[in-house]
N, C-alpha and C positions, 0 to 999 in steps of 0.2 A: 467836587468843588467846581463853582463857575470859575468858565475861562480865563477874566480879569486876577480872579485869586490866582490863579498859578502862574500866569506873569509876571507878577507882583511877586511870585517865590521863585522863580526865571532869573528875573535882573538882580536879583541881589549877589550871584556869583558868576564869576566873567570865566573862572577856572576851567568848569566842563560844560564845551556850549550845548550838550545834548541834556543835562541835566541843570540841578539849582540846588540851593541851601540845604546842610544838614546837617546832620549825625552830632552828633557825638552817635556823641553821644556822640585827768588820764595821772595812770601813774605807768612807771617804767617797768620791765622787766629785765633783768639782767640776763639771761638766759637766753634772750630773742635778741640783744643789743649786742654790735660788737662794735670796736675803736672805726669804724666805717667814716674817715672825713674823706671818702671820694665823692668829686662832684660828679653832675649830670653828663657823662659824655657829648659833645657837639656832634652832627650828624658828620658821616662816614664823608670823608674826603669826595668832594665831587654831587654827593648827593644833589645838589639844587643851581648848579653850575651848569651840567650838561658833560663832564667831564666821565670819561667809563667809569662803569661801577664798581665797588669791591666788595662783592656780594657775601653777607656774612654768612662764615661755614658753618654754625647752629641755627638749629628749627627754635629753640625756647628764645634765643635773642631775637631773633623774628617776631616770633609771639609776642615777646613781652616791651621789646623796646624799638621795633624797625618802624617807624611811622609811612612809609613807602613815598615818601618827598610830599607830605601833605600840611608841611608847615604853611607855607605859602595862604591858604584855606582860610584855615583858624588865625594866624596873625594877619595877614595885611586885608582879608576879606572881613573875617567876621571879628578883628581887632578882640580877641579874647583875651591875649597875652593883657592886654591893657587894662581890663575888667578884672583880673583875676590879681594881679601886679598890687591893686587901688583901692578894691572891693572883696576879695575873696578872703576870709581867714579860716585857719584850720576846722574850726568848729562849723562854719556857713560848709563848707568841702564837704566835712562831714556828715553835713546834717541831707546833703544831695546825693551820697550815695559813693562819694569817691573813697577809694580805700589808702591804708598808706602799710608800707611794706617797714616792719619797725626792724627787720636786718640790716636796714640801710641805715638808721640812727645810730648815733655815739650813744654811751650809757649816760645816762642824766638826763635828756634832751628833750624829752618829754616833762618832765617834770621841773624845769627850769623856764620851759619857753610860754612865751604869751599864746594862746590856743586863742585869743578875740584879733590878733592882726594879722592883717594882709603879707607884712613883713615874716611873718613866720612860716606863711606857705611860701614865698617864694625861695625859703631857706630851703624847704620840704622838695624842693623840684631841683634847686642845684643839686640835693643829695640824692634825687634820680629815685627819692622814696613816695611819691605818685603814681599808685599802679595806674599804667595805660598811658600817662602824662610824660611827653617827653621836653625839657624846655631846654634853651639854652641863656643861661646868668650868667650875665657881665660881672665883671669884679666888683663894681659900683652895686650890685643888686637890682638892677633890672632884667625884666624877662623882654630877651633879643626877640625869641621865636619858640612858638609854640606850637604843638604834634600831640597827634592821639597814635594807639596801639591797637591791637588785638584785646590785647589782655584788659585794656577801658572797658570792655562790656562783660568780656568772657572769661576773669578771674576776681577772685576774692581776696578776703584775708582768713585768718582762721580766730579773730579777736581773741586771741591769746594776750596781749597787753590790754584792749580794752576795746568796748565795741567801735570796729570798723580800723582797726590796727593788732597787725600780727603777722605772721607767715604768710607766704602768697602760696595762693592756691587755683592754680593754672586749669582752666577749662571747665569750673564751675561757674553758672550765671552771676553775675552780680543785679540780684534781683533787689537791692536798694536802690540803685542806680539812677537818678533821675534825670536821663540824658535830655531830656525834653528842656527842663527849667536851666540846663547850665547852659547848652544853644541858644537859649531864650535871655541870657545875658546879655548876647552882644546888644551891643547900642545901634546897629544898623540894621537891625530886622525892622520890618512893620508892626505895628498893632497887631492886626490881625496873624499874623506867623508867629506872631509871640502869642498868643493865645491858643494856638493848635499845639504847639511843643510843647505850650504849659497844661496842655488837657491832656497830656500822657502818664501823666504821672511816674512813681518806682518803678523802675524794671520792664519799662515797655520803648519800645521800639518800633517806627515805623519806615523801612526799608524802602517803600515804592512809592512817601508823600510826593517826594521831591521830582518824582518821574508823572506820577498818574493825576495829583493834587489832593487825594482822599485819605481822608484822616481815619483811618482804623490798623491804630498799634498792635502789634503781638509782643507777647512778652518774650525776653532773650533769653533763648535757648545755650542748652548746657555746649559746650566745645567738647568734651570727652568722652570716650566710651563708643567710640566712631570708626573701633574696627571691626570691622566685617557688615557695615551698615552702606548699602549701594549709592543711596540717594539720601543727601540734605536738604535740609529746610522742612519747616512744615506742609510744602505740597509739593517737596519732590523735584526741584528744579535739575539739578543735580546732581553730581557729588561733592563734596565739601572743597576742592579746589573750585569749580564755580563759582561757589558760595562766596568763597575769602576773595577770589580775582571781581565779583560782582561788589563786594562790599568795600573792599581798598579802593577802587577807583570810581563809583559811585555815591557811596557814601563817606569815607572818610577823603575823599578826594585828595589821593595820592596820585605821583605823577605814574600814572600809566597805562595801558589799554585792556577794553575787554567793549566784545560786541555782541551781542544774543538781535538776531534778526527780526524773533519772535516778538521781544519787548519792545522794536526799533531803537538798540541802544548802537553806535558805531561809536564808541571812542577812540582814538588813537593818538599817544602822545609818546616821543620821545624826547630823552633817554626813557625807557621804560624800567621803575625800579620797581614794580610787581610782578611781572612774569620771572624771571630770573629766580626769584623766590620762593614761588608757587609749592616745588615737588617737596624742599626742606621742611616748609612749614605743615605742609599734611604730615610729612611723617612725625614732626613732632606732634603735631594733632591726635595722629593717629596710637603714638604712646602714651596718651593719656587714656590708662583706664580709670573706668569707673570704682570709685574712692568708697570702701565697706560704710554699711551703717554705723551710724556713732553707738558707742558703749551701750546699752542699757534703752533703745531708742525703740525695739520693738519685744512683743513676746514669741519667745521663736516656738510653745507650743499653740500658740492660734494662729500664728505665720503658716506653721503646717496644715492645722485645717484651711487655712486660706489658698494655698500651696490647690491641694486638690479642688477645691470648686475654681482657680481661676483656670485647671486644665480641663476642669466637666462642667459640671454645674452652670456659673456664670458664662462661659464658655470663650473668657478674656484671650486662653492662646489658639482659638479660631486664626484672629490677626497678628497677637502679640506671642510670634511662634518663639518659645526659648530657645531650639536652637539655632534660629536665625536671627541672635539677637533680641531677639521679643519684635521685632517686624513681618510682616508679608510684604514690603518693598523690594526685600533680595526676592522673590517670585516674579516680579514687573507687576506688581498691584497697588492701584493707587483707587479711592473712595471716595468716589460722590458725597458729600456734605450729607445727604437725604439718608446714605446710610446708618449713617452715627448721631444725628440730632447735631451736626455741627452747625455753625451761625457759616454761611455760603461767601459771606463776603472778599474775606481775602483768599479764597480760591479765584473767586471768579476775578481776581486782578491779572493773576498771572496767566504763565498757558497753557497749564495741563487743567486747569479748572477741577481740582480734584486734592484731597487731601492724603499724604504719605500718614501710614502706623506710624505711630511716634515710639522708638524703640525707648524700653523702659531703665534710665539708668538713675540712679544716685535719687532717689526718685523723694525720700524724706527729707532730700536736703535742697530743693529747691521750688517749694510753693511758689505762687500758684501752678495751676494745671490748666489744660486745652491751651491752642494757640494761643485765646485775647484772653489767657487767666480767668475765666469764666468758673474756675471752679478753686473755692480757696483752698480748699482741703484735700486729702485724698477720701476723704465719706464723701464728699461733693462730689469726687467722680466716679463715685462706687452707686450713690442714688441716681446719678444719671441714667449712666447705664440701665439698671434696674429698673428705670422708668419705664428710659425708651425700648427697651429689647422684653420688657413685660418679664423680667426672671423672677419676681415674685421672692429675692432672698429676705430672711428671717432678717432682724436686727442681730441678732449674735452672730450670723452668716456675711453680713455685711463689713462688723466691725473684725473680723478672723480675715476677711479678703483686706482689706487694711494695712493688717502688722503684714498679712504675704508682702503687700507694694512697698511698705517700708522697710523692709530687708531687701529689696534688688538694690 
């Protein structure tokens, strides 16, 4: 992006002077509902004070509800609490990707409440039933102050009550997700910024706009299935506490530090409510395994033939070693773009210039595939392959390595 453009994405947050704008980004079921009239807990005594921390002793309340003091951000910068307050009703929520956790509803409440007003969501966030949304509601029904999570990008629901409401389910992408168009709300972006955040469409994410100005999303990658896996992200920066201390305080812009020399990032802010948090939240990370294929979702005898050509034939655990995960990262290997037919661009932002094996988990349950989702299907990334590496499989050899990737 020209220079002018990423000034213009510069001034619009005063929060971290090294960076600028970003992130986010029915009927009932009885069964799922229980008498839950708990509202939204108000953030942890001190959080936005300056006063010491009292660092929560779970890794999943981390995940799912610690916003790391990044209210500040999202209400008084990019005034969303106000947009969502005015303009948001459950049905617009839903129709952008945001989920809602129906163990936090009383029984009835679905099927009693207005689903077209604004007034209904902000019932939805007192009840702390906004996965990833954390607000704080006055008795009067205004939203004081509004936070993102972990769990905003990298949990679902399982639409057990109805799609995009049900059980949460922690460390799956939320590949509905349109963090681009809910950003794209506030009333204080530019034209032009709101048109980049709106060209991301579902389930894509771009992590390095607001640093580098260049607009090419990747879609959000799964949180789970991250143990015995060296290096995160798609090209390997590093392990998944980088990751979460890179993304809290640059993109969800919570109060606290992190510096990589390489990217020229020096943040520094105290109280720091990110570090303190760090080692909990991997391990809850880290207890997320990857979640079986659903019932009936592949056939397990052309899985098996698939089984054998992705360890010979196609020769998929060259890189994707089973027992290393299905990587070659845990070896120190990372691939040249030229190797794979990859698109080079969001290597070449970072600074290993080089793409990590993407260990293979939950793999039917979260279309699309490659970083920028370039490939919708798993045949998309079976004819790839077989394009570019010349393997020459049969169509029945194809569709047999398939049901294999839909059973990891």
């Amino acid at each position: 992006m020209p220079g002018p453009f990423r000034e213009v994405i510069m001034r619009v947050s005063s929060l971290c002077p090294a960076l600028a704008a970003l992130l986010v980004a029915c009927t009932d079921h009885p069964s799922l509902t229980t008498p839950a009239n708990q509202v939204v807990r108000p953030p942890p005594a001190g959080l936005l004070t300056g006063a010491r921390l009292d660092v929560p002793a779970r890794g999943q309340y981390i995940f799912r509800h610690w916003t790391f003091g990044d209210e500040p951000f999202w209400t008084d910068t990019l005034h969303l609490n106000e947009v969502v307050e005015t303009a948001v009703s459950p049905a617009t929520a839903l129709a952008v990707g945001l989920k809602v956790d129906a163990e936090r509803l009383p029984p009835g409440f679905l099927g009693s409440a207005d689903l077209t007003s604004p007034a209904t969501t902000v019932e939805l966030l007192r009840r702390d039933a906004v996965v990833g949304v954390e607000a704080v509601v006055t008795a009067d029904r205004h939203i004081k102050s509004l936070g993102i999570t972990c769990a905003l990008c990298h949990s679902t629901v399982d639409n057990a009550v109805t799609a995009g409401v049900g059980r949460r389910l922690d460390g799956l992408p939320n590949r509905d997700l349109n963090v681009g168009a809910i950003v794209a709300l506030s009333p204080v972006l530019p034209p032009a910024v709101r048109a980049v955040f709106n060209s991301w469409g579902p389930g894509k994410y771009d992590a390095e706009f607001n640093r580098d100005g260049l607009n090419n999303p990747v879609v959000i990658p799964p949180a789970l299935g991250l143990q015995g896996v060296a290096l995160e992200t798609y090209t390997g920066e590093g392990p998944v506490t980088y990751w979460n201390n890179y993304v809290a305080v640059t993109q969800m812009h919570g109060h606290g530090s992190f510096s990589d020399a390489v990217l020229g990032i020096n943040i520094q802010q105290t109280p720091d409510r990110v570090t303190p948090v760090l080692p909990v939240l991997r391990a809850y990370q880290l207890s997320l395994n990857t979640p079986p294929p659903r019932e009936g979702s592949f056939d397990p005898a052309a899985a098996e033939r698939g089984k054998q050509l992705f360890d010979a034939t196609a020769r998929c655990a060259t890189c994707h070693i089973p027992s290393l995960a299905f990587t070659d990262v845990n070896l120190g290997i990372l691939h040249e773009p030229s190797e794979t037919g990859m698109d080079p661009v969001r290597a070449m932002r970072l600074k290993n210039h080089k793409y990590r094996t993407t260990p293979l988990r939950a793999l039917g349950q979260h279309p699309p595939y490659f970083h920028d989702g370039s490939a919708a299907t798993l045949l998309d990334v079976v004819e790839h392959y077989d394009r570019f590496f010349g393997l020459g499989l049969s169509p029945q050899e194809k569709k047999d390595l398939v049901e294999y990737l839909k059973s990891l």
